[in-house]
Wavefront OBJ file of the C-alpha trace (Angstrom):
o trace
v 0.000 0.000 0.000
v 1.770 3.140 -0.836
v 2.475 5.748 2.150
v 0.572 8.504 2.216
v 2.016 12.140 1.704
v 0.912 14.772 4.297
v 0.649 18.164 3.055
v 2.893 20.970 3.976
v 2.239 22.982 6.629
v 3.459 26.082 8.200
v 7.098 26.134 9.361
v 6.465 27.320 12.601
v 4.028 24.659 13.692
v 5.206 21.274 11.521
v 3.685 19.906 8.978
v 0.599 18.073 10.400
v -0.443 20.832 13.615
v -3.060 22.438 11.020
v -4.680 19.297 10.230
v -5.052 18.341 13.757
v -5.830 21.736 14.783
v -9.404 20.861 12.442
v -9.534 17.506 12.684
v -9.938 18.278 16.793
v -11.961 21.305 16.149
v -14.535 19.190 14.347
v -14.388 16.388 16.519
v -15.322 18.414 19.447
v -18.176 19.873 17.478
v -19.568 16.742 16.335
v -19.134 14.865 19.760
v -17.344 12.046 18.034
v -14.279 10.305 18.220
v -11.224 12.130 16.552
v -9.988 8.855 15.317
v -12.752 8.695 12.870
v -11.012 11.608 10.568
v -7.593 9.958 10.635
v -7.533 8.344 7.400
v -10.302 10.972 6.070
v -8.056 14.342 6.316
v -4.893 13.727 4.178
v -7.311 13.015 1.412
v -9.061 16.405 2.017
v -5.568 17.867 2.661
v -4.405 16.234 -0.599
v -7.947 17.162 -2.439
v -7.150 20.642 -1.816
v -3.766 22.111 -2.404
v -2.517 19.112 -4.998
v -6.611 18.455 -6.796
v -6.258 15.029 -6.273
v -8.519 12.214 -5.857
v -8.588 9.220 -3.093
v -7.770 6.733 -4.643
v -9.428 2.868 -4.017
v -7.319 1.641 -1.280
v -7.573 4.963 0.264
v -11.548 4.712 0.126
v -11.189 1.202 1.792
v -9.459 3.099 4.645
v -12.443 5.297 5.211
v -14.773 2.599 5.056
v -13.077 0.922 7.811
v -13.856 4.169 9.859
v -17.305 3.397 9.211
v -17.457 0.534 10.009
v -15.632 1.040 13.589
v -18.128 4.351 13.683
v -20.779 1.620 14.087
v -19.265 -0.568 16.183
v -18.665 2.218 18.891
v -21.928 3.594 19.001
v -21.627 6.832 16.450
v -24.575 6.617 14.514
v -24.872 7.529 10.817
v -26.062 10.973 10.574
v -23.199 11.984 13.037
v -20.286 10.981 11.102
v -21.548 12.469 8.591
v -21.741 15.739 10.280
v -17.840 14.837 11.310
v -16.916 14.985 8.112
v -19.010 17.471 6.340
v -17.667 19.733 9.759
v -13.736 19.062 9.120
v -14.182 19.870 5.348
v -15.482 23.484 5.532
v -13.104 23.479 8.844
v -10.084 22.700 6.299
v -11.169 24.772 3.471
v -11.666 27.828 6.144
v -7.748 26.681 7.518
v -5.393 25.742 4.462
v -1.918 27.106 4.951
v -0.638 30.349 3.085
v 1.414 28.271 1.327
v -1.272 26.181 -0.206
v -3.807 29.108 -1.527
v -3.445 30.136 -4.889
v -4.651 33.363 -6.156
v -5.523 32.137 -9.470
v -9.594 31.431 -9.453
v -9.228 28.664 -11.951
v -7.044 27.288 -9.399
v -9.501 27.852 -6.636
v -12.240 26.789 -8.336
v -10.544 23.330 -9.529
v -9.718 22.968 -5.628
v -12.880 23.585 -4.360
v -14.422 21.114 -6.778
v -11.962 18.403 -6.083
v -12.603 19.043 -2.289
v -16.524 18.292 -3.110
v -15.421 15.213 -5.120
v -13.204 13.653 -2.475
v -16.622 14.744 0.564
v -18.633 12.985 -2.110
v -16.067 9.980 -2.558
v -15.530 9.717 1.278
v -18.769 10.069 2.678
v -19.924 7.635 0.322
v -17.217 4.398 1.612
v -18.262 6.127 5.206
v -21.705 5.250 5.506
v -21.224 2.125 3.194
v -18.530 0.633 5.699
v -21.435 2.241 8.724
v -24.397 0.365 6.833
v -22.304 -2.559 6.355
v -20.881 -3.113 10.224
v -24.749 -2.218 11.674
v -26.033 -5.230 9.362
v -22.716 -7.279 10.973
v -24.292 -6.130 14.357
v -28.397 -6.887 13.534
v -27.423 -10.304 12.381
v -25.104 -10.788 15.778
v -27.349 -9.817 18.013
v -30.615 -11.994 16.153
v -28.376 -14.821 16.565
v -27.601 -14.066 19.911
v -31.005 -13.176 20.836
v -32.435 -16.843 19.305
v -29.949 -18.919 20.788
v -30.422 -17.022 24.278
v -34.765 -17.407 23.776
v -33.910 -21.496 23.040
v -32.153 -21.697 25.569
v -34.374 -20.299 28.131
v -37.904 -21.696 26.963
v -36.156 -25.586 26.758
v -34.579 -24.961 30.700
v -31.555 -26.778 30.688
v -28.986 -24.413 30.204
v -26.745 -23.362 32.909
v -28.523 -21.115 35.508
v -25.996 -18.535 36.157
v -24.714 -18.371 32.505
v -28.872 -17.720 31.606
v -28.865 -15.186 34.161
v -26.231 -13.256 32.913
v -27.448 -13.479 29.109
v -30.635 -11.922 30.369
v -29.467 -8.702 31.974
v -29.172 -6.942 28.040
v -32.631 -7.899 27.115
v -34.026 -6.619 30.657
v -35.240 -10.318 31.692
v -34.717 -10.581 35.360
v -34.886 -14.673 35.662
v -34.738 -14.219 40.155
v -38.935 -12.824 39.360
v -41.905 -14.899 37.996
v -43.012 -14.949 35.019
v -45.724 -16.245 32.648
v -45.528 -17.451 29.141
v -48.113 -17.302 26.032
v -48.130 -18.471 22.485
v -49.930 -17.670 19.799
v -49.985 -19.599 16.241
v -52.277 -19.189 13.311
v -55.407 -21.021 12.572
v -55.276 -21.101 9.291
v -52.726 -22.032 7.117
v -48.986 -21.084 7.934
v -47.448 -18.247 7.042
v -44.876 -15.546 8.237
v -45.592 -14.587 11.934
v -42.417 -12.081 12.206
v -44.386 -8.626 11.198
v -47.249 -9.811 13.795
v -44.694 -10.455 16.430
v -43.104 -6.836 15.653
v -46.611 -5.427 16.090
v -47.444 -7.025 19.198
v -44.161 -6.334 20.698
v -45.152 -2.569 20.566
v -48.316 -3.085 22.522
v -46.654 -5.707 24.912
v -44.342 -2.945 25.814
v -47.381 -0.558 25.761
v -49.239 -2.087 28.364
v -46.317 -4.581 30.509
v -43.360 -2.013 30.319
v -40.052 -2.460 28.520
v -38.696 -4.311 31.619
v -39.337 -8.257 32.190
v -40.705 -8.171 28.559
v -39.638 -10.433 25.790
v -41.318 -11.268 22.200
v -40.053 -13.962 19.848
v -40.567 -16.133 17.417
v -40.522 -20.256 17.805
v -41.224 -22.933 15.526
v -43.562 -20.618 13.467
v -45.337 -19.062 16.189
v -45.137 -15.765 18.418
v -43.844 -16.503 21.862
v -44.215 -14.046 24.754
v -42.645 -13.609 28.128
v -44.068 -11.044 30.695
v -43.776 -10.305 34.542
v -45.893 -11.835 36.917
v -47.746 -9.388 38.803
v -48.647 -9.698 42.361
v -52.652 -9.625 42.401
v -54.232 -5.944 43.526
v -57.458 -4.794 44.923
v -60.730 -3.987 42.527
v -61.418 -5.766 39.535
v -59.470 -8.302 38.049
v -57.370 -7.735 35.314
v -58.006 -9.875 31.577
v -55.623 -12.926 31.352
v -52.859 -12.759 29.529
v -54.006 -15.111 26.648
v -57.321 -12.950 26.358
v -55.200 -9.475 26.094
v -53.299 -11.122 23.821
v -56.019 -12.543 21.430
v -57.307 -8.630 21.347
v -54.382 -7.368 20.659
v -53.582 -9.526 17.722
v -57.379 -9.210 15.980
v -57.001 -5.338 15.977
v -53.477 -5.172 14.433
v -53.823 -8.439 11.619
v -57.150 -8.709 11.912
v -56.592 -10.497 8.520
v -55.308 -13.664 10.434
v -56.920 -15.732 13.091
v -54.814 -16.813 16.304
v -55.267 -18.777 18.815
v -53.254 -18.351 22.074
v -52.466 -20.133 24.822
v -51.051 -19.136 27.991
v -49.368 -20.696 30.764
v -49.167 -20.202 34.407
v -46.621 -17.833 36.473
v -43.476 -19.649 37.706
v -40.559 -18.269 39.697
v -36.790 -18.133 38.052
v -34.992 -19.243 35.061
v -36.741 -22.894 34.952
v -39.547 -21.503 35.536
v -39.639 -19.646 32.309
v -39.243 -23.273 30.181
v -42.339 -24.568 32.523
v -44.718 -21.709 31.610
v -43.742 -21.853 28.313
v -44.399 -26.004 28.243
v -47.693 -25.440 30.143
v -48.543 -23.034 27.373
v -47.246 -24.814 24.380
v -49.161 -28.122 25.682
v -52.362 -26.208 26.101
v -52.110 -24.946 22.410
v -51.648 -28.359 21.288
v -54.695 -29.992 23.090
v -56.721 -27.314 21.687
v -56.259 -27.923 18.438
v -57.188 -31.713 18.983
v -59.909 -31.089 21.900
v -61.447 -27.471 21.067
v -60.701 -26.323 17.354
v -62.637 -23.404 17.801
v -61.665 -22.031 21.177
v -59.200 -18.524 20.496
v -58.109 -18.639 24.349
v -57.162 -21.520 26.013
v -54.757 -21.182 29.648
v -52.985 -23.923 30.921
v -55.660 -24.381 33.993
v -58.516 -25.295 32.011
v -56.355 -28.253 30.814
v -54.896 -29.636 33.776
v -56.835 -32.811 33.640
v -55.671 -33.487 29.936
v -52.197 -32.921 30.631
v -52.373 -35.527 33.715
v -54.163 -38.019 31.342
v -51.222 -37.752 28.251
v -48.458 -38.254 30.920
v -49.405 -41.874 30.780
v -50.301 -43.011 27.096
v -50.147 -46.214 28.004
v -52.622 -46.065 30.727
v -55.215 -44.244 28.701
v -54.939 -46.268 25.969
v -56.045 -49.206 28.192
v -58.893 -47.147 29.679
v -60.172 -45.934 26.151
v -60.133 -49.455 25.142
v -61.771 -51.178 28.072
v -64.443 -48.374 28.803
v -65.366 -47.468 25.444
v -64.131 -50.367 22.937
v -67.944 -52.228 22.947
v -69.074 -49.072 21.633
v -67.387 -50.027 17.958
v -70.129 -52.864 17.677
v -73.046 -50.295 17.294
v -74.068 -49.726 13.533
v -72.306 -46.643 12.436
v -69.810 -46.419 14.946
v -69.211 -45.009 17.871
v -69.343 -41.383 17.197
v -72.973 -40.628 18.234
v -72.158 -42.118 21.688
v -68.892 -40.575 22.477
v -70.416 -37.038 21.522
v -73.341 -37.805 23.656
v -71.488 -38.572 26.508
v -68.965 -35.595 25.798
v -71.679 -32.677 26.063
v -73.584 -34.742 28.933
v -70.670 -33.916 31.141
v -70.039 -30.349 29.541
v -73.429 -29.270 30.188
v -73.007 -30.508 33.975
v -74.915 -33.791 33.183
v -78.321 -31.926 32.421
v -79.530 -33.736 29.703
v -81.832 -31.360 28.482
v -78.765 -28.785 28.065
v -76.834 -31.467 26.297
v -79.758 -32.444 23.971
v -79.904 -28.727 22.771
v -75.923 -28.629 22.234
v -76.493 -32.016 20.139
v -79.556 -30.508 18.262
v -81.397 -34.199 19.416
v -84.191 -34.667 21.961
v -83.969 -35.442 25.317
v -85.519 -38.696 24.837
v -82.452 -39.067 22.192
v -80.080 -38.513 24.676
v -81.453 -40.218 27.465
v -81.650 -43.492 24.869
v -78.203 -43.124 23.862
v -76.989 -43.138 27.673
v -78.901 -46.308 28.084
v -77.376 -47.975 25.148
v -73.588 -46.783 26.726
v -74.477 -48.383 29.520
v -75.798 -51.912 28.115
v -72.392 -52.025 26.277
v -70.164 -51.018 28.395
v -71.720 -51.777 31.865
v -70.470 -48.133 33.469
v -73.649 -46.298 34.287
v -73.324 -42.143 34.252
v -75.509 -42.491 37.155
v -73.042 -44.002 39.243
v -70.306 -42.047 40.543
v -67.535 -44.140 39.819
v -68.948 -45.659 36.459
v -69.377 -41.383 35.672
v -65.598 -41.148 36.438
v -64.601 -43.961 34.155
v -66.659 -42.757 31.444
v -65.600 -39.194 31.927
v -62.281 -39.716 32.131
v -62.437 -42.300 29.007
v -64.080 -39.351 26.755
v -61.125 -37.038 27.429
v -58.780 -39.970 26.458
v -60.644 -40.764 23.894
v -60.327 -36.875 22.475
v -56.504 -36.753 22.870
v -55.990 -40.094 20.994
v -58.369 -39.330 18.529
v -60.228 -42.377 18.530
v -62.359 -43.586 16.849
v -60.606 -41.293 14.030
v -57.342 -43.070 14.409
v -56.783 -46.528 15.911
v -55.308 -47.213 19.294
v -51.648 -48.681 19.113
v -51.814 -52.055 20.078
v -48.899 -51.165 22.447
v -46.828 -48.505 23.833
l 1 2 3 4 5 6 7 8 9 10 11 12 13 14 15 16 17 18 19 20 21 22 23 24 25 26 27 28 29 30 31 32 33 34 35 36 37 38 39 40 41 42 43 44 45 46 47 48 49 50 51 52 53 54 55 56 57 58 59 60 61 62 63 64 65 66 67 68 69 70 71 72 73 74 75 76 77 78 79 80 81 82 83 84 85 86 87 88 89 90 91 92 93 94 95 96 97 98 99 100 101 102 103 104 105 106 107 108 109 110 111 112 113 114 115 116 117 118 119 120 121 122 123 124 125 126 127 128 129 130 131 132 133 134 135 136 137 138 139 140 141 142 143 144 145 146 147 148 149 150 151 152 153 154 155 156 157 158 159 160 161 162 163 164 165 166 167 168 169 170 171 172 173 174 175 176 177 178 179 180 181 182 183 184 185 186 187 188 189 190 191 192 193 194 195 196 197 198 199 200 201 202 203 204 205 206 207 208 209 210 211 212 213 214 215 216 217 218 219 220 221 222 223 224 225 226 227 228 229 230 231 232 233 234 235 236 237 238 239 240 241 242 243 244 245 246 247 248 249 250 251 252 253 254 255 256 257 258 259 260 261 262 263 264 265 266 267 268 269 270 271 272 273 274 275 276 277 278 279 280 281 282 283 284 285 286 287 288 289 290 291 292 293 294 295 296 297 298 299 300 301 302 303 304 305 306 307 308 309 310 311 312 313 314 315 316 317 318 319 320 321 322 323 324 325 326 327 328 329 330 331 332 333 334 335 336 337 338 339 340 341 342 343 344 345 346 347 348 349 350 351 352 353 354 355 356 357 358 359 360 361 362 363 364 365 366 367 368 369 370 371 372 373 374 375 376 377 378 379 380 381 382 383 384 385 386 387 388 389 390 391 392 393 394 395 396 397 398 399 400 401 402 403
């Protein structure tokens, strides 16, 4: 790389004190770091008393400034000011011994001056734009390996705890997780979680508060607040579900939240709870738009032993397969008996049948099966057998012979 020539100066004061003399005047001006304008003021220097132009490797040397503008926190429009500040600053402060009283001279100086601005402003912000992109993609990658880590729970404890403190999490509080995924089809959730970041903020604070996006669905992490007098405020999943219809109303969600847990772990259980709920209401409820994590306790006890339920479903509810037509009628029978509080008149309108309908069908249930809903522990067999039934998908999908 050849050396670059500094430009004469004044005898009195050597031949770079003018230079620095504006390259600190400007500095101070812009509130920036003098380094910035080392590399940037020969060329000015050079563009001014010789007329000539930076050339490439010299350009590369600016947009290295750039890009270290960037990574110390100098943002865009103040470099620029930097520079455009120490050009007019050098113009104003070229030695006697580089004026010329020819205007031709002058004016071919001033223009090469504007060239080199133009020419160095130019690799300035490109070598800024390039290092902030370097730093976006850094600190995505830093902010999905930190939210994987924290919703699966089994990374180390103080390490997590550290990682947290520069996105504002404080993992010694509670907090509660939601999720929310599309209904319909998949698509892009990344604009919706930008959206509903804003009005998390909005209404949680900036503190505590994290949005992200998991397997194709918007995840998000608020405090737990202690409960206060007067009335009750909307649950998380419900706020949420609002919240998303007004800004893509285009879209339908459905979210489900889980409950508050205490410190780093308990982040990964909330989230679970939540992520479990979601997934039971898409088999169990299709339409609900809100489901929390409470609501679904029982189911959640049920899955933890497949095997179990399996053997329930099939001894409880297997004779129903011999009635003409399948079981279907009978399991939905039963289903809305116990949703509607065992009042079979309620269940009959929820089933669009007579009561005499129903009543028949809970006869027939228990002639096959030989569990009576009017017993208490025949009901719990029964109920308990439905729900199975519901999370395995039977009669839909066969029960595995074993687990």
């Amino acid at each position: 790389m050849p050396a670059r020539r500094r430009p004469p100066g004044p005898p009195d004061t050597g031949p770079e004190a003018w230079l620095d003399a504006v390259g600190a005047a400007a500095a101070k001006e812009a509130r920036a770091p003098l380094e910035l304008l080392s590399d940037y003021l020969p060329l000015l220097a050079d563009a001014a008393v010789a007329g000539r132009r930076p050339e490439p490797w010299e350009l590369d040397a600016v947009r290295e400034l750039g890009r270290r503008a960037a990574a110390e926190g100098v943002g865009a429009r103040r470099a620029v000011d930097l520079y455009l500040s120490a050009a007019w600053r050098l113009w104003r402060a070229l030695p006697v011994d580089g004026r010329s009283s020819d205007p031709e001279k002058v004016r071919r100086s001033a223009e090469a001056v504007l060239r080199c601005v133009d020419d160095a402003v130019g690799a300035l912000v490109a070598g800024h734009q390039a290092e902030r992109q370097d730093l976006i993609r850094h600190e995505e990658s830093l902010r999905r390996e930190f939210v994987d880590d924290l919703l699966r729970g089994d990374a180390d404890v103080a390490q997590m705890v550290l990682r947290a403190e520069p996105f504002g999490i404080d993992l010694g509080k509670s907090h509660r997780v939601a999720i929310a995924g599309l209904r319909d089809a998949d698509g892009d959730v990344g604009r919706s979680a930008i959206l509903l970041e804003r009005a998390v903020v909005d209404r949680f604070g900036d503190r505590d508060v994290l949005v992200a996006t998991k397997d194709g669905r918007v995840v998000v992490v608020v405090p737990s607040r202690p409960p206060s007098p007067g009335p009750a405020e909307p649950e998380l999943g419900a706020v949420l579900q609002a919240e998303l219809a007004r800004l893509d109303p285009a879209r339908r969600w459905r979210v489900a939240a889980g409950r508050p847990f205490p410190g780093a772990y308990g982040v990964a259980r909330s989230y679970e709870e939540a992520r479990e709920a979601l997934e039971f209401a898409e088999r169990l409820d299709p339409e609900a738009d809100v489901v929390g994590s409470r609501e679904l306790l029982v189911y959640r006890l049920l899955g933890r032993d497949q095997a179990a339920i399996i053997d329930l479903v099939r001894d409880v509810l297997g004779p129903l397969e011999a009635v003409r037509g399948g079981p279907e009628p009978l399991l939905q029978t039963l289903y809305q008996y116990f949703a509607a509080g065992e009042v079979a008149t309620e269940a009959a309108r929820r089933l669009h049948v007579s009561v005499r309908t129903v009543t028949y069908r809970l006869a027939r249930i228990r002639q096959l099966t030989g569990y009576s809903v009017a017993q208490p522990q025949d009901r719990f067999a029964l109920q308990a057998a439905v729900l199975g039934a519901r999370l395995l998908d039977w009669p839909a999908r066969e029960l595995p012979v074993e687990v």
